[in-house]
N, C-alpha and C positions, 0 to 999 in steps of 0.2 A: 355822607355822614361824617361827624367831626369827632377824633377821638385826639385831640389836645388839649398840654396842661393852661389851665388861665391861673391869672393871679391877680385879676380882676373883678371889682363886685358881678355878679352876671344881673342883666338891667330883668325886671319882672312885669308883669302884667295883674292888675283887678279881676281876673277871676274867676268868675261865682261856679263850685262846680257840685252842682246838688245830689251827692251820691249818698245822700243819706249815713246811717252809722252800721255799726257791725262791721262784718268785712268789705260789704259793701250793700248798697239798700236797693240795688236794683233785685230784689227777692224773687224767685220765679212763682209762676202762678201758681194757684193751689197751697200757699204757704198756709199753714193751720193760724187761727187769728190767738193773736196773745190774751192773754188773762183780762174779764172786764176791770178796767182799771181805773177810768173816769168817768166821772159822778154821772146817775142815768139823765138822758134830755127829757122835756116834755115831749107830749103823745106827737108835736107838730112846731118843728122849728123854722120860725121868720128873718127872714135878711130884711136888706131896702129892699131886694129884687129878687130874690129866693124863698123857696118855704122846701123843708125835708121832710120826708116824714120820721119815728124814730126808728123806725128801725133804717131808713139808709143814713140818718147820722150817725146810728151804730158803727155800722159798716163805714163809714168814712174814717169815724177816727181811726175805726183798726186799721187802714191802709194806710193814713197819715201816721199811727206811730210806727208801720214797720217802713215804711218808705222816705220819710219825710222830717219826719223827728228830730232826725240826727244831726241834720245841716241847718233845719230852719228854727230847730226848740220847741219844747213841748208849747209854750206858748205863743209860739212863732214869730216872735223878736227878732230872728234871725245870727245867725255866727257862720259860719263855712258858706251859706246860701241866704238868700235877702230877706229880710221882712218882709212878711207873707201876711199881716194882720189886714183886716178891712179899708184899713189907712192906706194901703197901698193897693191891694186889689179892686178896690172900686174905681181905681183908676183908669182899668182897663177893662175893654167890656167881656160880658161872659163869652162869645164867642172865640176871642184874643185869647183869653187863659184856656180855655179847652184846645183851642191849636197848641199851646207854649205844652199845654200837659201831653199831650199825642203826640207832636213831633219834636221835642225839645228847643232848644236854643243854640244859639251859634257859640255861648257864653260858655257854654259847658254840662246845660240840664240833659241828660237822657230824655229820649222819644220814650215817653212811656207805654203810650198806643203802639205805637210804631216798632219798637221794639219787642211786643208781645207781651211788657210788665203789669200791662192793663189792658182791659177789654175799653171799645170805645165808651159806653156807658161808664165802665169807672172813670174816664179821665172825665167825663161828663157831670157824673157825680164829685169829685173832687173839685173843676171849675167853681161848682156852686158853695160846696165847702169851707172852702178859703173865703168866701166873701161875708162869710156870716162870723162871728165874735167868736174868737179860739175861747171855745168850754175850756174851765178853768180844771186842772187834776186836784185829785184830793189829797191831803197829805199823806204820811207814811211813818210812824212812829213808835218807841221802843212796844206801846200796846199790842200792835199788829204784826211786827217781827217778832214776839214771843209767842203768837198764838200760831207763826208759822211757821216755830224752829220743831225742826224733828234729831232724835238722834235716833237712827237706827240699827245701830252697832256700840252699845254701850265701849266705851274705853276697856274697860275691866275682859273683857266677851275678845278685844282684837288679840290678832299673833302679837309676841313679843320678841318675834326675830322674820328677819327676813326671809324667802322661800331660800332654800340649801341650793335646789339644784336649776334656778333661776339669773340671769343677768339681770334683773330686776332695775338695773339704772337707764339700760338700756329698752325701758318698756316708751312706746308712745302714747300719748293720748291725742286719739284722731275727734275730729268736733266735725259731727252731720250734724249742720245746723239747724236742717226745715224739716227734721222731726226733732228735734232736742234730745240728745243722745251723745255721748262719748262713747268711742271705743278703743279697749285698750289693748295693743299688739304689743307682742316678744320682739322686740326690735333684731335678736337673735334668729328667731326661729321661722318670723312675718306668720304666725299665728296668732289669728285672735284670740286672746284671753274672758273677755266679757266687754259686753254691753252696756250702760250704766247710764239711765234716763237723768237728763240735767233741765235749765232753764229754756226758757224760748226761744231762737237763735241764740246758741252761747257766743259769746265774745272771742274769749280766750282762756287759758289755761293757764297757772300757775304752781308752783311748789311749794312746799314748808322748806323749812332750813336744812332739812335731812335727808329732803327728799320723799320721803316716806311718803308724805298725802298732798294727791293731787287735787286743787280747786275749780274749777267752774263758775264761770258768772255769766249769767245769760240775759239778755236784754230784758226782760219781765224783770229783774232785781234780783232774779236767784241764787244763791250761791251756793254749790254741792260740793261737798268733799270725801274723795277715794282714797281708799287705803291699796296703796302698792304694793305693801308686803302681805296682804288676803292673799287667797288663792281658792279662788281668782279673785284682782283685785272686786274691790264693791263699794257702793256706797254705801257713809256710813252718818253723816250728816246733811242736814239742808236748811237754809232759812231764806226768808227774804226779806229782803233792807229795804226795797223802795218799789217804787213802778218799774222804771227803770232805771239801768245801769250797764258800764261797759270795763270795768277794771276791778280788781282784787291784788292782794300778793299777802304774804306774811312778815314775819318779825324775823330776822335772819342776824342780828347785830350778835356777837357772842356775850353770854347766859340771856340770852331773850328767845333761843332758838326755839321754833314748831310753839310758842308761846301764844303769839297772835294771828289773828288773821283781820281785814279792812276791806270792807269792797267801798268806792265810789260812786255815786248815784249819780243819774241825770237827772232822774224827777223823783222825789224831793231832791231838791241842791243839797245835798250831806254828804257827812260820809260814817262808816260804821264802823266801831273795834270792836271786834269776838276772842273771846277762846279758840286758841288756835288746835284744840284738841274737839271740840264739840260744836263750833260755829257758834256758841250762846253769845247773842248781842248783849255786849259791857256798856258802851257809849257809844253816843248819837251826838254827831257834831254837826253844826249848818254850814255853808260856806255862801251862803246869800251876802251882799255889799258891794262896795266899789269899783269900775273899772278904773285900773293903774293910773291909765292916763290923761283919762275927763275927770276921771270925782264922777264918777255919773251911776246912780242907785243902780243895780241891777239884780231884778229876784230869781233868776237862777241860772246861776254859776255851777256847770254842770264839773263833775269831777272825769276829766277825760282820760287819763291816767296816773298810774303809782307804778312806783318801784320802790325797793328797799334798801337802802343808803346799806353801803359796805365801810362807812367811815364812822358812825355812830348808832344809837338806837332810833330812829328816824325812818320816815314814809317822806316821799319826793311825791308831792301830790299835786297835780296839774288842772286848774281852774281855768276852764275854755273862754266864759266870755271876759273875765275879768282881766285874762293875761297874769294872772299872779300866780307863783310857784309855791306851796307850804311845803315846810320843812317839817314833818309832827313828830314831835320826838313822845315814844309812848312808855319811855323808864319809868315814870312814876302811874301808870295805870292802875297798878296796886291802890293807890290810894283816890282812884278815878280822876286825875289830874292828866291832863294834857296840854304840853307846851307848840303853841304855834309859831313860827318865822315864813315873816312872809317876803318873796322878793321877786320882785317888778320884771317882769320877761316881757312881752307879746301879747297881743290877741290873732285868733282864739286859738288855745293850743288842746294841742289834738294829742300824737304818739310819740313815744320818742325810745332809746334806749342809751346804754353808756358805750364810755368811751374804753379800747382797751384795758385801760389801767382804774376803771370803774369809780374811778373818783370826778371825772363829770358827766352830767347828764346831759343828754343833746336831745331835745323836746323842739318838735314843730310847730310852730304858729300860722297853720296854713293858709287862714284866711289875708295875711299879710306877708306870704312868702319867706317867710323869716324858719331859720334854725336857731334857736336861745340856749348858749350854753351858761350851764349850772354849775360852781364848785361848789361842791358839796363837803369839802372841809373848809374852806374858806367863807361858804356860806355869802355868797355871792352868786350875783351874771358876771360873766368874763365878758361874752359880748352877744349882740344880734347881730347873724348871718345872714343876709339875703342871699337867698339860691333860686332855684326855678321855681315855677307856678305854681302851688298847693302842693309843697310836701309833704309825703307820705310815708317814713321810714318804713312803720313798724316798729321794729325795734332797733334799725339800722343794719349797718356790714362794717367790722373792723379787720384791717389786713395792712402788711407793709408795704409802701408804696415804694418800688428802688430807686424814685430821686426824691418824694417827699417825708418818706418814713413814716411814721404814724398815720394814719387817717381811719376817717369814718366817714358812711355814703347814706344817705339817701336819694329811692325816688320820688315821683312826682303825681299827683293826681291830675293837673293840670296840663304837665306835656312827657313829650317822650324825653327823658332828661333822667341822667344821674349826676348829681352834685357831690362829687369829691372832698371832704376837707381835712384840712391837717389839723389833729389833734393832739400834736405834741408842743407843750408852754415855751419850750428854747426853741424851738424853728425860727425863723423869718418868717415863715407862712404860717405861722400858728394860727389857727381860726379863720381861717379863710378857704374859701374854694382854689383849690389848685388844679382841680381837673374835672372835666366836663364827658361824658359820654352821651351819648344822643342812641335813644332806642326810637325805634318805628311807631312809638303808641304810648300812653298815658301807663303807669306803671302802680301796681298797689303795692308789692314789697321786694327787696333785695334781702342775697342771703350769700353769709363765707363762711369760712370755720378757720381756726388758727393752721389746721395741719392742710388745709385745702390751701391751691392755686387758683380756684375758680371762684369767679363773681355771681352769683344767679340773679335773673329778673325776670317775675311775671311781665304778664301782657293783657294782665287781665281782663280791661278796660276798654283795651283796643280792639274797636268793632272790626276789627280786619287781620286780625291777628292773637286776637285772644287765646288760639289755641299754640302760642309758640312760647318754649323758653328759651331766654336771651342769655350768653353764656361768656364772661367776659374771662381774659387770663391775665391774670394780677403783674406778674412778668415781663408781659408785652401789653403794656396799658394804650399802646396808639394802634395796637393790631385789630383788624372790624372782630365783631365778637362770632361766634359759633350760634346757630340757630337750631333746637331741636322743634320739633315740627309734631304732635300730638291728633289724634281725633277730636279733643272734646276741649273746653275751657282752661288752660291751666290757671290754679291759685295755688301760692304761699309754700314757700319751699324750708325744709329741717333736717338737721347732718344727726348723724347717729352718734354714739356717744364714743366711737372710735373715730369719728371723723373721717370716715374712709367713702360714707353712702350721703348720697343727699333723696329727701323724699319727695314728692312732689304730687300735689291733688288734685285732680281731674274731678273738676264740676261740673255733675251733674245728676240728675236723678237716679242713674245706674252709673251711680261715679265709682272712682277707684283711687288708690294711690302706687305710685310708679316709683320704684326705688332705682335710682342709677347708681351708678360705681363713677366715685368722684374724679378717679384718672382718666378711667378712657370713656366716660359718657354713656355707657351702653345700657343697656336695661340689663336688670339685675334678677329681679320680683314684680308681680304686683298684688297688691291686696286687694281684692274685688267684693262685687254685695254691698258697697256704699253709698248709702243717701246722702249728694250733696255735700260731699266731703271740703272742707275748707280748712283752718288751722290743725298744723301738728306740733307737738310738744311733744319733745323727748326729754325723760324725767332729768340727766343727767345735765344736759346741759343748761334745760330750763333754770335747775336749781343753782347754776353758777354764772348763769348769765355770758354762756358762750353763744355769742352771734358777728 
């Protein structure tokens, strides 16, 4: 294994790794089927060399949108994973695509038989699926989001102060995805507080400016919001913006603060401002249009992620197939005015987060190997970074590097790789990879904290090691890293808002989450009783963006 600095471009590789969206699309069986969402088929659907009936084109789509979706597009155009339309499927015969579905690829697809994501029959049914015309989804607009906003917790009806005898910044919100569910723990006490039904696979979780209410966005378009200062927190609103979607955050500029909220859609290609107090959809914006760098129409430009500019009133909103970054400044909302700037990154970009000093944004273009940095006062790209194979931050790892200083890391979905870069404007190495670490397996996310020595990285992905966390020390960057060693899956690691714990989630149907002690490693707690526990969000950090 190689743990030396480069200061050189690192050379990459085409590809294709079809992990679908969410945390990740390999979904375990049994997952509940999301909301009917595209328009119904006739009784008996015809290919050249297929006929379905409708109830398993039912059933197909729903396995194609929780499995397939995310990499190929609702309308399977393709962006992280290939076009998958009849144009290309009938190329191959049905027997070829049922092997490619059951046992993957050498490219990077998951055995989906093989692995146990699908019974033979579904990859059998999916073979056929693909070769017939991707069903077109129906739109989603301000009609149907008003008929499916609730507020459950009038404004007037919440606390007006936070609980007394509560650390209340220090609560997590834990995301069981494969029933839709958050739960919210005393990051003090590892009590759970309440339960709190969300979207279909939620995404992720986000803050208001104050912290006070936590959001959810789950792949069905949902988006629910919890009040942290209840007791116990609750849900107190909900709406949904589109079919699907994978990002939210709010208004955090100062006098905009817990103002707004935005989620970004995949299907419709929009994106939505609410009332950051009640979720009521204000405006509906499209992002349908041109990719950067052909001129070439494209109908949907899915919104892969936002974050919330710490330099202005502005959403940093990331258009996957298009490669173009919007800046939406929402000051004059009031008058339902929105201003867009648009600027030319990559395709397709995926996740990304800031950099220390939160004035750029580092967003992944994974389908082209590329890190696209964002000044976001400058209102520019500083540059495209080539690093490893389909990077995947998250939302990255920022910590001091003792010969390069600044930096920020990503992994990789494509290899076992952490990409290093320096992310201070006076270096020599500014914006470039300085240091390379090599993990044993394809990686979904890294994770540090400012008061931590340690690097974390899942193993998600890795059919051979999926159950290990990779454990690097910031200190001694060329030293092999530390390996803890788990029973079950580990995904996606979050520091407590003392920065002393790091959390860690153990996927699986009787999942849990595992609190270490950031110095010496050791198990601390665990929280048990967990369906499929995947992302944690701890309120305190979420809301300032310490990762």
């Amino acid at each position: 294994m190689k743990y030396q600095s480069v200061l050189k471009i690192h050379a990459s590789s085409l590809l294709y790794i079809v992990l679908g969206a969410g945390l990740l699309s390999c979904t375990p069986p049994n997952t509940p089927p999301p909301p009917k969402n595209i328009a119904p088929a006739a009784d008996v659907v015809s290919g050249v060399d297929v006929t379905l009936t409708k109830a398993e084109f039912k059933k197909a789509q729903h396995i194609y949108f929780d499995r397939c979706s995310g990499c190929h597009g609702a309308l399977r155009k393709g962006a992280t994973g290939p076009n998958i339309t009849p144009e290309k499927t009938l190329k191959k015969t049905l027997a070829k695509l049922e092997k490619i579905l059951y046992e993957g690829t050498e490219g990077g697809m998951p055995g989906w038989g093989k692995d146990g994501f699908m019974t033979e029959d579904e990859t059998k049914l999916m073979a056929k699926f693909v070769r017939l015309e991707p069903p077109q989804p129906p739109e989603w607009g301000m009609k149907e989001m008003k008929k499916s906003w609730k507020v459950h917790v009038p404004v007037a009806d919440r606390p007006v102060s936070p609980p007394a005898d509560r650390n209340w910044e220090n609560y997590f919100g834990i995301v069981e995805r494969d029933i839709g569910q958050i739960t919210i723990v005393d990051g003090d006490t590892k009590e759970v507080l309440s339960r709190i039904p969300s979207g279909f696979a939620t995404h992720i979780l986000r803050t208001s400016a104050s912290g006070r209410y936590m959001f959810a966005i789950g792949r069905d378009g949902k988006a629910s919001m919890m009040d942290m200062w209840a007791e116990p927190p609750n849900l107190v609103a909900e709406v949904r913006t589109g079919i699907d979607a994978r990002s939210i955050d709010t208004s955090k500029f100062k006098d905009f603060e817990d103002k707004y909220a935005v989620v970004g859609n995949y299907w419709p290609p929009h994106y939505v401002i609410m009332k950051g107090d009640t979720l009521e959809p204000l405006k509906v914006m499209g992002t349908r249009g041109y990719t950067y760098d052909t001129n070439e129409y494209h109908p949907e430009p899915r919104v892969a992620s936002i974050v919330a500019s710490h330099h202005a009133p502005e959403w940093v909103l990331n258009l996957k197939e298009t490669g173009v970054v919007l800046l939406v400044d929402y000051s004059r909302m009031e008058d339902g005015t929105i201003t867009e700037t648009s600027i030319n990154a990559e395709r397709f970009l995926h996740d990304g987060g800031w950099d220390s000093t939160k004035r750029y944004f580092m967003v992944a273009a994974n389908a082209r190997d590329t890190i696209s940095v964002i000044d976001t006062v400058e209102r520019k790209l500083v540059k495209n970074i080539i690093t490893g194979t389909k990077p995947h931050p998250g939302r990255g790892a920022n910590w001091i590097d003792p010969e390069f200083g600044r930096v920020w890391a990503t992994v990789h979905l494509g290899e076992g790789l952490v990409s290093i870069i320096s992310t201070d404007p006076k270096s020599e190495h500014a914006w470039s990879v300085v240091r390379e670490w090599e993990l044993d397996g394809n990686s979904l996310f890294i994770k540090t904290h400012p008061k931590s020595t340690n690097v974390y990285c899942d193993n998600t992905i890795n059919k051979n090691k999926s159950n290990v966390l990779t454990v690097f020390d910031i200190n001694k960057p060329d030293a092999a890293p530390k390996e803890i060693v788990f029973k079950k899956k580990v995904v996606h690691m979050e520091f407590n808002k003392a920065g002393d714990e790091v959390w860690i989630s153990l996927w699986d149907k009787a999942g849990e989450v595992v609190v270490l002690d950031d110095k010496t490693l050791k198990e601390k707690a665990r929280i048990t009783g967990l369906d499929m526990p995947t992302g944690k969000f701890n309120v305190y950090n979420t809301t300032r963006d310490i990762y």
